[in-house]
C-alpha positions as CSV (number, residue, x, y, z in Angstrom):
1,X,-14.6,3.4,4.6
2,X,-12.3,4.3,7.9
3,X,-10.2,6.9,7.8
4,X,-6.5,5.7,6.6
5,X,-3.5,8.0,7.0
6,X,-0.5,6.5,5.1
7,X,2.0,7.6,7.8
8,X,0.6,4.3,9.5
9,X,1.3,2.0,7.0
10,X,5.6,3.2,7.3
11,X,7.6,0.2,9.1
12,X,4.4,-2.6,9.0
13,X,5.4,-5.7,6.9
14,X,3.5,-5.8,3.9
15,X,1.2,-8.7,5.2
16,X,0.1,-6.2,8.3
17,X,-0.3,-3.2,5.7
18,X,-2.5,-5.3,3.4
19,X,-4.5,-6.7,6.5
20,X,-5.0,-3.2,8.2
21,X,-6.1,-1.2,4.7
22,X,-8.1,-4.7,4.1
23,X,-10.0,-3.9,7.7
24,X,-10.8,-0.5,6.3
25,X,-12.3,-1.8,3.1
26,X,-10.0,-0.6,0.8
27,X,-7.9,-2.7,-2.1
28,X,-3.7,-2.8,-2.0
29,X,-1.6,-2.5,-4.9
30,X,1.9,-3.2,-4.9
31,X,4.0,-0.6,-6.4
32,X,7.5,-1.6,-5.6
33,X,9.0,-4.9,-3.9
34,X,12.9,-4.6,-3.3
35,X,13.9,-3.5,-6.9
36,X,11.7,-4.7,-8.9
37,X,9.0,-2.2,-9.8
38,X,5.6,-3.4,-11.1
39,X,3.7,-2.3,-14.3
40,X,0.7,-1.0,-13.4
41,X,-2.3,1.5,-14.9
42,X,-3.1,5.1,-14.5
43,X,-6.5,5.3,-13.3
44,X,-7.0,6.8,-10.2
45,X,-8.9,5.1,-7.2
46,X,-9.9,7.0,-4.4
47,X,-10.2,3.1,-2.8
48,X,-6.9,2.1,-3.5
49,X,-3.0,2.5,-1.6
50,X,0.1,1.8,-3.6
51,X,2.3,0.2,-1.7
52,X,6.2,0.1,-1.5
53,X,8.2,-2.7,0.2
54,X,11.5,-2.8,1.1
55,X,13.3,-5.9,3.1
56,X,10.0,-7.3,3.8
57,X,8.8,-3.6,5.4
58,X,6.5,-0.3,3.9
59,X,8.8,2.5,3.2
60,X,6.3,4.4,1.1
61,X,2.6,4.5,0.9
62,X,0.0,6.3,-1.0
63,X,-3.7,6.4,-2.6
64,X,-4.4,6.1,-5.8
């Protein structure tokens, strides 16, 4: 797995975010989308970034 900092992820839409963490074999999960917030488990995944979306764009991302 490639090396990820989440600073990259800030102003891609969320299809480029998904394909670039897709490229470095990790899995997205979508915490936010405009204001709706999603459910979503506790577990921590060292393979994993949370996503946040706003207008189409990532404002926030981290692992987990």
């Amino acid at each position: 797995m490639a090396n990820l900092e989440m600073q990259d992820l800030i102003g891609l839409t969320e299809e480029q975010a998904e394909e670039l963490i897709a490229a470095r074999g990790m899995e997205v999960r979508i915490m936010q989308r405009e204001d709706q917030h999603f459910i979503v488990t506790l577990e921590l995944r060292t393979n994993r970034v949370n996503l946040y979306i706003e207008n189409g764009v990532v404002f926030k991302a981290n692992t987990g």
